[in-house]
C-alpha positions as a Markdown table, in Angstrom:
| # | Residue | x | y | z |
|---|---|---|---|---|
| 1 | Unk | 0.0 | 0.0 | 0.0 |
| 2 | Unk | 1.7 | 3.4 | -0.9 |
| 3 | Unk | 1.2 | 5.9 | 1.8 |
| 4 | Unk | -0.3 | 9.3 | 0.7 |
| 5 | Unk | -0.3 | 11.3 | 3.7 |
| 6 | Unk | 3.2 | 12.7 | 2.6 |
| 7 | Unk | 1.9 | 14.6 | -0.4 |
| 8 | Unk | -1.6 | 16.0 | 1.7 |
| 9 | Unk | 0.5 | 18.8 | 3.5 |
| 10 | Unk | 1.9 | 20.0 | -0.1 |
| 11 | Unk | -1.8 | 20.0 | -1.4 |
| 12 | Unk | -2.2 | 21.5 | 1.7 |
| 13 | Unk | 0.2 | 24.4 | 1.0 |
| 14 | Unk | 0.0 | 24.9 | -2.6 |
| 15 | Unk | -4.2 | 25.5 | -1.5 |
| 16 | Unk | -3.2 | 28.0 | 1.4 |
| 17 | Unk | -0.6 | 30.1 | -1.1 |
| 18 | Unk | -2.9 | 29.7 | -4.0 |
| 19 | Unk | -5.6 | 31.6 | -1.9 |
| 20 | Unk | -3.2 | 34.0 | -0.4 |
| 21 | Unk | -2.2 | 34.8 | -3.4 |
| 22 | Unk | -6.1 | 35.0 | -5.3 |
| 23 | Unk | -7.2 | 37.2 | -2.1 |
| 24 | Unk | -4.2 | 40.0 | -2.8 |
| 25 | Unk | -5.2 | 40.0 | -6.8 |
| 26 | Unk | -8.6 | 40.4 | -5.3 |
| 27 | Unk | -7.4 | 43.6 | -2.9 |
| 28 | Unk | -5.9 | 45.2 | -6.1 |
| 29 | Unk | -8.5 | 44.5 | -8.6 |
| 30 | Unk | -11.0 | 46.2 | -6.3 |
| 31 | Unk | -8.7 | 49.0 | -5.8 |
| 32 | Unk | -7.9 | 49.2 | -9.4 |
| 33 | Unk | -11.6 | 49.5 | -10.5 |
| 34 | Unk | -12.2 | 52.1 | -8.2 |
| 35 | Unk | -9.3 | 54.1 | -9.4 |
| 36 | Unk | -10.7 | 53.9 | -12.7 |
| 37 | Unk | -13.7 | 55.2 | -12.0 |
| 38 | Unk | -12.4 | 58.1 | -10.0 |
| 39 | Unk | -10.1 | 58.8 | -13.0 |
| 40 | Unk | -13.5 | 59.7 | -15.2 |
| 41 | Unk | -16.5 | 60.1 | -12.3 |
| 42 | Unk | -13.9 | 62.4 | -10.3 |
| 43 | Unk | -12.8 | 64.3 | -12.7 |
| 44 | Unk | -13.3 | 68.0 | -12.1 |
| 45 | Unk | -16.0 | 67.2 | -10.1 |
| 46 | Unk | -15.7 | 66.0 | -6.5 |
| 47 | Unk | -17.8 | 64.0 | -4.1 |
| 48 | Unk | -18.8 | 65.5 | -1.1 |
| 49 | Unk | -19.8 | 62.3 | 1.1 |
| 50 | Unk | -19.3 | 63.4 | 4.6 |
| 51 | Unk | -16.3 | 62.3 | 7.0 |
| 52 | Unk | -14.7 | 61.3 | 3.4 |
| 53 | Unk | -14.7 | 62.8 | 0.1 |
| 54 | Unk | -14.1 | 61.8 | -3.2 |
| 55 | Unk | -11.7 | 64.0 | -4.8 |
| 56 | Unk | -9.2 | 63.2 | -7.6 |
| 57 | Unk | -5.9 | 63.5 | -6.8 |
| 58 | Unk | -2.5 | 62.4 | -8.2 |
| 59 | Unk | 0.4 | 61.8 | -6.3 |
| 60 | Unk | 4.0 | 61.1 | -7.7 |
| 61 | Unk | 5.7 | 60.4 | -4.5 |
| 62 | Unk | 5.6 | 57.6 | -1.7 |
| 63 | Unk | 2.9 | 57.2 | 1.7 |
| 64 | Unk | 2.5 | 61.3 | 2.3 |
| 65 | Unk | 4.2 | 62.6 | -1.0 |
| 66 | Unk | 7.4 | 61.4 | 0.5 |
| 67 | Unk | 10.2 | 61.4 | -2.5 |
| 68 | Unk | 7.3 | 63.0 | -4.6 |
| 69 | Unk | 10.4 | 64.7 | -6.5 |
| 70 | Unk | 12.2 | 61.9 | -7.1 |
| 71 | Unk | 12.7 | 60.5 | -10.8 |
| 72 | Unk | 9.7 | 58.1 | -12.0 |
| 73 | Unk | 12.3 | 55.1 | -12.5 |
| 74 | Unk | 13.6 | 55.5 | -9.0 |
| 75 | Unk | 9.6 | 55.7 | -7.2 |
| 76 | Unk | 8.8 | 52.9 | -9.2 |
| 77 | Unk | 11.6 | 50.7 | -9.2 |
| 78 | Unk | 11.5 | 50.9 | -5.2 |
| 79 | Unk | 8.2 | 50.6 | -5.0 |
| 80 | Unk | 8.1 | 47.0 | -7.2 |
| 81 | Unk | 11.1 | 45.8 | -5.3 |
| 82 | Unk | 9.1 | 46.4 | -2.0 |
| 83 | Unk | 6.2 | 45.0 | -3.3 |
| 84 | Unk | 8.4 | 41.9 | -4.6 |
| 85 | Unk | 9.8 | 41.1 | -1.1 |
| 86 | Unk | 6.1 | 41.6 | 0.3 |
| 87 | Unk | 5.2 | 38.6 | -2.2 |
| 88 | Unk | 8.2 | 36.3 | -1.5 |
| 89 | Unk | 7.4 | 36.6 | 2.0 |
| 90 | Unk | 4.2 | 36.1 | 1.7 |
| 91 | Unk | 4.1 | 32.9 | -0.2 |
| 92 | Unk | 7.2 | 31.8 | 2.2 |
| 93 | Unk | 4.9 | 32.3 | 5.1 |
| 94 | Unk | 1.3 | 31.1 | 3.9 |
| 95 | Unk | 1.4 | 27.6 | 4.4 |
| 96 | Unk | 1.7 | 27.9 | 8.3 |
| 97 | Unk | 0.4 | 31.6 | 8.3 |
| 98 | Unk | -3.0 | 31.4 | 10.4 |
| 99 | Unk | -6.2 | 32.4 | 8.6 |
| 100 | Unk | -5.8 | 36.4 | 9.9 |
| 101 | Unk | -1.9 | 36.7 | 9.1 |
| 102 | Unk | -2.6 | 35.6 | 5.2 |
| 103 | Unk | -5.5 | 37.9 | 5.2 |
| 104 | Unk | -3.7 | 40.4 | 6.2 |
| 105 | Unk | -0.6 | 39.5 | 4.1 |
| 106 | Unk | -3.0 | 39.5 | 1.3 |
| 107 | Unk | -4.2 | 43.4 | 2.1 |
| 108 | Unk | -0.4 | 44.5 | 2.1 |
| 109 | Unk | 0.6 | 42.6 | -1.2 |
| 110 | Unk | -2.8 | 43.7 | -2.8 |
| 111 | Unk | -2.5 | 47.5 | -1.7 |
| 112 | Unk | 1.2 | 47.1 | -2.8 |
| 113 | Unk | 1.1 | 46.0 | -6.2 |
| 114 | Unk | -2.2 | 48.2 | -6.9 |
| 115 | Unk | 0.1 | 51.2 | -6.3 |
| 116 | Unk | 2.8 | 49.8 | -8.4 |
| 117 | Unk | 0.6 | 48.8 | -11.5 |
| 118 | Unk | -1.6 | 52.7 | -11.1 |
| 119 | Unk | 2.3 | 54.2 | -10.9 |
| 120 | Unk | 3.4 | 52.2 | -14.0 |
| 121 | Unk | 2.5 | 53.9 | -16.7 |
| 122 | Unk | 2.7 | 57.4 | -16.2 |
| 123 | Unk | 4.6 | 57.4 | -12.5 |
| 124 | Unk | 1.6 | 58.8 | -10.8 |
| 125 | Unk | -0.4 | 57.2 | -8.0 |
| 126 | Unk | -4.2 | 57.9 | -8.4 |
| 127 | Unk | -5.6 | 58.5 | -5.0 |
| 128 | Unk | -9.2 | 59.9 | -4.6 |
| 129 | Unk | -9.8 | 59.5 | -0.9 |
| 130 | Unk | -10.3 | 62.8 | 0.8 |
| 131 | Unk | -11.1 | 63.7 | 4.4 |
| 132 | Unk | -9.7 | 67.9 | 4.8 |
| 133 | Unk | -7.3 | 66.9 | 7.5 |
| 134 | Unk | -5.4 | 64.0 | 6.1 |
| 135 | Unk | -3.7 | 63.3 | 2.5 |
| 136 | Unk | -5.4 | 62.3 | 0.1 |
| 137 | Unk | -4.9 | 58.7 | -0.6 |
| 138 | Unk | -6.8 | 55.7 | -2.0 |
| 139 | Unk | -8.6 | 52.3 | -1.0 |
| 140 | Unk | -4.8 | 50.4 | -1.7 |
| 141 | Unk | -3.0 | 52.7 | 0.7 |
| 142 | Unk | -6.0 | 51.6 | 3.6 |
| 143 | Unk | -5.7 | 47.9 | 3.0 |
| 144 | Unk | -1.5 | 48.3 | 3.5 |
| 145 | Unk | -2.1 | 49.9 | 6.8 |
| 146 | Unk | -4.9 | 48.0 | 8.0 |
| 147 | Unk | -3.5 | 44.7 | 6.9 |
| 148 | Unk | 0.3 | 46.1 | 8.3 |
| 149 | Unk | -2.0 | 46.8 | 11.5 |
| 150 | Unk | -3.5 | 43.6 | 11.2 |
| 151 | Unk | -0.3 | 42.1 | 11.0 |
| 152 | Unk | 1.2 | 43.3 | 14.0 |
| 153 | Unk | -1.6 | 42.3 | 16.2 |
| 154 | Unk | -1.4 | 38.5 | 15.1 |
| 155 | Unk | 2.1 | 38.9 | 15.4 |
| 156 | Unk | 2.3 | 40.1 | 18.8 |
| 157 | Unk | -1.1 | 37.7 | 19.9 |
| 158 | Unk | -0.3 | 34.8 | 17.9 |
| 159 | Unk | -1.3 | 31.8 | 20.2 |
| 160 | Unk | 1.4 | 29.4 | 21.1 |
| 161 | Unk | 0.8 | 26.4 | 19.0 |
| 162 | Unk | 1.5 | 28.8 | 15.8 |
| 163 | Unk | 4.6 | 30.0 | 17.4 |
| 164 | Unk | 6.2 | 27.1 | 18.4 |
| 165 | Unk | 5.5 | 25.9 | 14.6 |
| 166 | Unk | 7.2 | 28.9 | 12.9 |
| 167 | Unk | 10.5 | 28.7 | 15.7 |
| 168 | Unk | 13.5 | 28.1 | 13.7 |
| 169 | Unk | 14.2 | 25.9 | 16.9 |
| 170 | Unk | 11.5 | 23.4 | 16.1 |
| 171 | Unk | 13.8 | 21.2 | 14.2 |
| 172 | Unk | 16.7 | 21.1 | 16.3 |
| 173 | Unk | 15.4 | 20.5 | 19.5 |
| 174 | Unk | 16.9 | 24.0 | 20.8 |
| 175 | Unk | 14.2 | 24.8 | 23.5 |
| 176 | Unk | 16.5 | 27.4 | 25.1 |
């Protein structure tokens, strides 16, 4: 009888990064689509909507307009190797990542490369959300910093089981 529980944990893993990876495309097609449309319903004509605008804006720079003068090839080559590491790390993690931390990995590499494929072509990062006492900024830049937020929290709450699993210790037997 061959025994077939060795290749169920690489189903099992192949699943959990396939999903990870389907939930971030899913993250930046929905912020993608919105940019879009605030590139033609936005244009020269803002939203008023309460705590939140909708205004058009267009920002060359990083998070704040940081580097905004900065040459296009230097934003964007940053930017895509950031997003990059984001993605190897993700898919490196997902297999043992709980349910929240892929979620949250997902927000960051969906934000991420949203920003990277709106800077692409013309070096500019759409952003269209508008509140009077904040920048400007757009649905990608929100799932970064609530799934960076959300990251931290599993991070520092993780339960033990999870932790003990990721410990680089776990093979060795070091329980120092």
């Amino acid at each position: 009888m061959i025994a077939t529980s060795s290749s169920a944990p690489t189903v099992s893993r192949w699943g959990r990064r396939l999903r990870w990876a389907a939930a971030a495309a899913v993250f930046a097609g929905i912020d993608l689509a919105l940019k879009a449309w605030a590139q033609t319903a936005l244009d020269g004509s803002p939203i008023e909507a309460g705590p939140v605008d909708l205004r058009l804006a267009f920002n060359p720079g990083a998070a704040f307009s940081i580097a905004a003068d900065a040459p296009t090839w230097v934003m964007l080559s940053i930017t895509t190797v950031i997003t990059t590491a984001v993605a190897v790390a993700g898919w490196v993690v997902a297999p043992r990542a709980n349910l929240f931390t892929r979620v949250a990995l997902a927000a960051i590499l969906g934000g991420a490369a949203a920003n990277v494929i709106d800077r692409a072509p013309d070096g500019l990062v759409t952003d269209y959300l508008h509140t009077g006492w904040w920048p400007t900024f757009n649905l990608a830049d929100t799932f970064i910093v609530l799934g960076a937020t959300a990251l931290i929290i599993t991070t520092l709450i993780g339960n033990s089981d999870e932790r003990e699993q990721l410990s680089p210790d776990r093979h060795t037997g070091n329980r120092d």
